[in-house]
MARBA-3410 file (N, C-alpha, C, O; in Angstrom, 1 decimal):
86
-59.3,134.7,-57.7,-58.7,135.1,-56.4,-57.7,134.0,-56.0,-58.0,132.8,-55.8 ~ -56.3,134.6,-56.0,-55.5,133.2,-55.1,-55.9,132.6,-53.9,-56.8,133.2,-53.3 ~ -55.5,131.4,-53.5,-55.6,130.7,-52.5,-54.9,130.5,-51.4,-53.8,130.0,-51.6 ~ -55.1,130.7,-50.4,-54.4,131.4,-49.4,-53.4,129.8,-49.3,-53.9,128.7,-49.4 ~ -52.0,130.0,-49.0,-50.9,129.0,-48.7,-50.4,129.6,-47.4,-49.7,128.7,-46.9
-50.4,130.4,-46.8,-49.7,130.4,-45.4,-50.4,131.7,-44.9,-50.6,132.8,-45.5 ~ -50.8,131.3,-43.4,-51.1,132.4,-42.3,-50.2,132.3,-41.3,-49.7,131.3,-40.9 ~ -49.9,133.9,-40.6,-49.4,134.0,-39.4,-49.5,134.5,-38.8,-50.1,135.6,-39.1 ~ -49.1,134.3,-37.4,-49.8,134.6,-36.0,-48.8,135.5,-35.3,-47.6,135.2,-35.3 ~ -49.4,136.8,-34.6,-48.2,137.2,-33.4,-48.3,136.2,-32.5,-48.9,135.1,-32.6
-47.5,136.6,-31.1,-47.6,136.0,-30.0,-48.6,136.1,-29.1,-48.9,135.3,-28.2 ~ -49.2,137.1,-29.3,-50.6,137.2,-28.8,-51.8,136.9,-29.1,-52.8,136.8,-28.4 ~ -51.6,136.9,-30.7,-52.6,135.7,-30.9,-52.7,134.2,-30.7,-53.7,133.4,-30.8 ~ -51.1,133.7,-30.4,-50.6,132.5,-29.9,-51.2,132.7,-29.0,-52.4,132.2,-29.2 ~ -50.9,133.5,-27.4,-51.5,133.1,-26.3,-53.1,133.0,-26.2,-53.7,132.0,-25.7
-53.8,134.0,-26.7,-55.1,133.7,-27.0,-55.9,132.6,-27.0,-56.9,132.3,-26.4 ~ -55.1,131.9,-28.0,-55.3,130.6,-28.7,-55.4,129.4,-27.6,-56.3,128.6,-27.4 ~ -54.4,129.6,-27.3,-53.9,128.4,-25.8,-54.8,128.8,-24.6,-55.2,127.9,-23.8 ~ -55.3,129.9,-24.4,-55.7,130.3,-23.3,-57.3,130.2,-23.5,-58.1,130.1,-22.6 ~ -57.6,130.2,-24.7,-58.9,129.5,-25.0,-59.0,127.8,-24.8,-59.8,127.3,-24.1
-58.1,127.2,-25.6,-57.6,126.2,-25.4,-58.0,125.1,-24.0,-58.7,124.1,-23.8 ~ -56.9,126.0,-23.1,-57.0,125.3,-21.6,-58.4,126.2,-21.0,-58.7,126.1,-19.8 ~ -59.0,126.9,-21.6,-60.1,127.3,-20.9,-60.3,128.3,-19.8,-61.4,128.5,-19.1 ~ -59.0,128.9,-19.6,-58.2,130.0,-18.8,-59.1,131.2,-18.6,-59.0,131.9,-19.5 ~ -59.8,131.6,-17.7,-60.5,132.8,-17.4,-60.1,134.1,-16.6,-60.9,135.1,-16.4
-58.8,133.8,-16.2,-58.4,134.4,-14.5,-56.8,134.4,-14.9,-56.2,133.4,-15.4 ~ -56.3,135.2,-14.8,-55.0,136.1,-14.7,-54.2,135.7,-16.2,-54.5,134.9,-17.0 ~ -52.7,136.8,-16.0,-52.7,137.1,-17.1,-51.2,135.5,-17.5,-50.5,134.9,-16.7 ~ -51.3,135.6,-19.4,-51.0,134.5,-19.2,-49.6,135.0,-20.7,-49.7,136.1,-21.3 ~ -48.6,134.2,-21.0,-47.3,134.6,-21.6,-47.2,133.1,-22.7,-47.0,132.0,-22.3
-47.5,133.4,-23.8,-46.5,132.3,-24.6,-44.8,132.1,-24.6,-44.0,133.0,-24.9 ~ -44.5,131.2,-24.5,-43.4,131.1,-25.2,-42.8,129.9,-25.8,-43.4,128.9,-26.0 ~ -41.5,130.0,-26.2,-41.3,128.6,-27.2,-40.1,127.7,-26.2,-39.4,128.4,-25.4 ~ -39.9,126.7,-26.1,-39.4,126.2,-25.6,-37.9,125.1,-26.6,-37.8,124.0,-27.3 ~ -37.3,126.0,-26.3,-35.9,125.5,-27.6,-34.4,125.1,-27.4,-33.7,125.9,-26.7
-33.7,124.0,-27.9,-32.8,123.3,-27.6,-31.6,123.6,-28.8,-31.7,123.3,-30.0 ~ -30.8,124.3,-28.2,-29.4,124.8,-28.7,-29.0,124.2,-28.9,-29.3,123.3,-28.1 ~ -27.8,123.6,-30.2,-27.0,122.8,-30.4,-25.5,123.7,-31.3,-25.6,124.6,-32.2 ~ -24.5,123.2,-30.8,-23.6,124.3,-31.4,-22.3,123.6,-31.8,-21.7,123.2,-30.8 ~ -21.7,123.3,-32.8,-20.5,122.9,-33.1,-19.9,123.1,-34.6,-20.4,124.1,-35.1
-19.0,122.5,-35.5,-18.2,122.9,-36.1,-19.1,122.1,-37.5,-19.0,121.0,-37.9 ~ -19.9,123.4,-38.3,-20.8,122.4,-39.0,-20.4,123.2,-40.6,-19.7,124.2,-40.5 ~ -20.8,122.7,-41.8,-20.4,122.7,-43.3,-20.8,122.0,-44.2,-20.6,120.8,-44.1 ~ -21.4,122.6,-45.6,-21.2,121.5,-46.7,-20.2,120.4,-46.9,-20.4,119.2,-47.1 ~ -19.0,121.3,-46.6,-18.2,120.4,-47.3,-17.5,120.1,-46.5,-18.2,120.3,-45.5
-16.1,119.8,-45.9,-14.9,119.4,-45.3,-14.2,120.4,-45.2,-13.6,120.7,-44.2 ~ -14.3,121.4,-46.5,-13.3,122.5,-46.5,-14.0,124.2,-45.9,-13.5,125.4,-45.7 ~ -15.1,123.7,-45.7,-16.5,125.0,-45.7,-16.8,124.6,-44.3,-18.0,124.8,-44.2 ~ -16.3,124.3,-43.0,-16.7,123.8,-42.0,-16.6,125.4,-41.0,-15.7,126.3,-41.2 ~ -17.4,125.4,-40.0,-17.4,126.7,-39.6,-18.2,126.8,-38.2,-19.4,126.4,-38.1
-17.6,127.3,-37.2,-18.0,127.5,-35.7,-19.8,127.7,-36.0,-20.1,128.4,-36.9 ~ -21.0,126.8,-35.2,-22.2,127.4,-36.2,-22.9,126.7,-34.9,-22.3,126.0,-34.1 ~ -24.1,126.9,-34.9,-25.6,126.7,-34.1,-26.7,126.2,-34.9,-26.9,126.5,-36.0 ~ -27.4,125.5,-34.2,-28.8,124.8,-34.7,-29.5,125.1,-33.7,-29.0,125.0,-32.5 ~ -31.0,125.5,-33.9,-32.1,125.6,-32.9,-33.3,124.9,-33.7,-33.6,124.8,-34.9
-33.9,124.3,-32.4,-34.6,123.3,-32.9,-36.0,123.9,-31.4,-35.9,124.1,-30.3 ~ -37.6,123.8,-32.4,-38.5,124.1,-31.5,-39.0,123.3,-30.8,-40.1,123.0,-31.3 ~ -38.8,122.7,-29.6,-39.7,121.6,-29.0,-40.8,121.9,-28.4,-41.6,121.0,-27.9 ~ -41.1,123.4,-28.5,-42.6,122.9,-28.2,-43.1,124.5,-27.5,-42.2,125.4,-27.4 ~ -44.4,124.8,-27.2,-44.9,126.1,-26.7,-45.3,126.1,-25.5,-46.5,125.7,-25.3
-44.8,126.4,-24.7,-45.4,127.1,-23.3,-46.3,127.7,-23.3,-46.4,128.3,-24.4 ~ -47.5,127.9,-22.0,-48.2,129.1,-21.6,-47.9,129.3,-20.1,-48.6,128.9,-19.2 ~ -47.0,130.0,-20.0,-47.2,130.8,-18.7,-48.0,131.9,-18.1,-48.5,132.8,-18.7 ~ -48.1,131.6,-16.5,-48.8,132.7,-16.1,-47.9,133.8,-15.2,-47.1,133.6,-14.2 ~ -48.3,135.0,-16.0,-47.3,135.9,-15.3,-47.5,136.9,-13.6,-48.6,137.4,-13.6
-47.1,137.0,-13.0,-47.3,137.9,-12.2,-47.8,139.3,-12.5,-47.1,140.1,-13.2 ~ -49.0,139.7,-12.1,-49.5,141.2,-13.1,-48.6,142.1,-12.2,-48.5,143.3,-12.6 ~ -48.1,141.9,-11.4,-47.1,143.1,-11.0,-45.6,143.3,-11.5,-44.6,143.9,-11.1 ~ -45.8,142.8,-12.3,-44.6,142.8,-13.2,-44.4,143.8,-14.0,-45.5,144.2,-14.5 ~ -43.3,144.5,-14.3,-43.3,145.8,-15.2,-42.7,145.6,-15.7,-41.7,145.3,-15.0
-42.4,145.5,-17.7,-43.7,145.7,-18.2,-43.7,144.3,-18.3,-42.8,143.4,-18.0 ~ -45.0,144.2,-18.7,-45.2,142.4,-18.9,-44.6,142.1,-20.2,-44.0,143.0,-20.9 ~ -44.6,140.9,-20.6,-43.6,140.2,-21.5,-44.4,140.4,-22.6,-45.6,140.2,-22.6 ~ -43.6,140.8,-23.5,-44.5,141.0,-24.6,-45.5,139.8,-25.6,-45.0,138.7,-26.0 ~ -46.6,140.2,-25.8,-47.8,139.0,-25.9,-49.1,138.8,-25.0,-50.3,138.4,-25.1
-48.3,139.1,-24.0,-48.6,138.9,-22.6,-50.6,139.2,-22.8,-51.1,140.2,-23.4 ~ -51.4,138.1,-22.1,-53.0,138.5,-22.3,-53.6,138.4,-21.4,-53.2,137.4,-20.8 ~ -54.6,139.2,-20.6,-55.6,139.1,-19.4,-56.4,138.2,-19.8,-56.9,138.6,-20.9 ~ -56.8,137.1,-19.4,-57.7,136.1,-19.5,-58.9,136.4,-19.4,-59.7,136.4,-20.3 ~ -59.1,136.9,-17.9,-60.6,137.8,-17.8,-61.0,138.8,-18.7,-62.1,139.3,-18.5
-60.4,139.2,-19.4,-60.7,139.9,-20.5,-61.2,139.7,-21.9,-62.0,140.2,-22.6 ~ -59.6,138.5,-21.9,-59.9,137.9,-23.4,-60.9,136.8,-23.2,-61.7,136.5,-24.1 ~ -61.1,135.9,-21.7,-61.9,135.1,-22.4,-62.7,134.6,-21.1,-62.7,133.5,-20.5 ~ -63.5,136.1,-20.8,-64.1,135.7,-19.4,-65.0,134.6,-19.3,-65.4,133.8,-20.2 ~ -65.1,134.7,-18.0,-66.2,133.2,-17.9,-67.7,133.5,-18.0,-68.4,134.5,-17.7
-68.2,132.0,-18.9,-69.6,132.5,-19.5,-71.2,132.1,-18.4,-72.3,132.5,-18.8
END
């Protein structure tokens, strides 16, 4: 049997995670990533140079969303649900 090299996660198993994490029991809660645009004239070579963008991840949010919101943001998790209090 191979050996597992890479797992992945939706965004709602992200939020989950975090919302277990901080210990979150009460309202609903939103991952997201938090990312710094960079954009200028980039290329291998001197002659290969080309209008272009870099994104870079600094890091993951957990927001909490307003439940009156339509529709919620996708990922989006009820705390009291996923991770009522014991």
């Amino acid at each position: 049997m191979p050996s597992v090299t890479q797992y992945n996660f939706s965004l709602q198993e992200i939020t989950e995670v975090l919302i277990k994490q901080q210990g979150l029991n009460e309202g609903i809660w939103s991952a997201s990533f938090n990312l710094n645009v960079g954009v200028g004239l980039m290329g291998p070579q001197p002659g290969e140079v080309f209008p272009s963008a870099m994104v870079q991840i600094m890091g993951v949010a957990l927001s909490k969303v307003d439940p009156n919101q339509k529709p919620l943001p996708p990922g989006a998790v009820d705390a009291a649900t996923f991770n009522p209090p014991s």
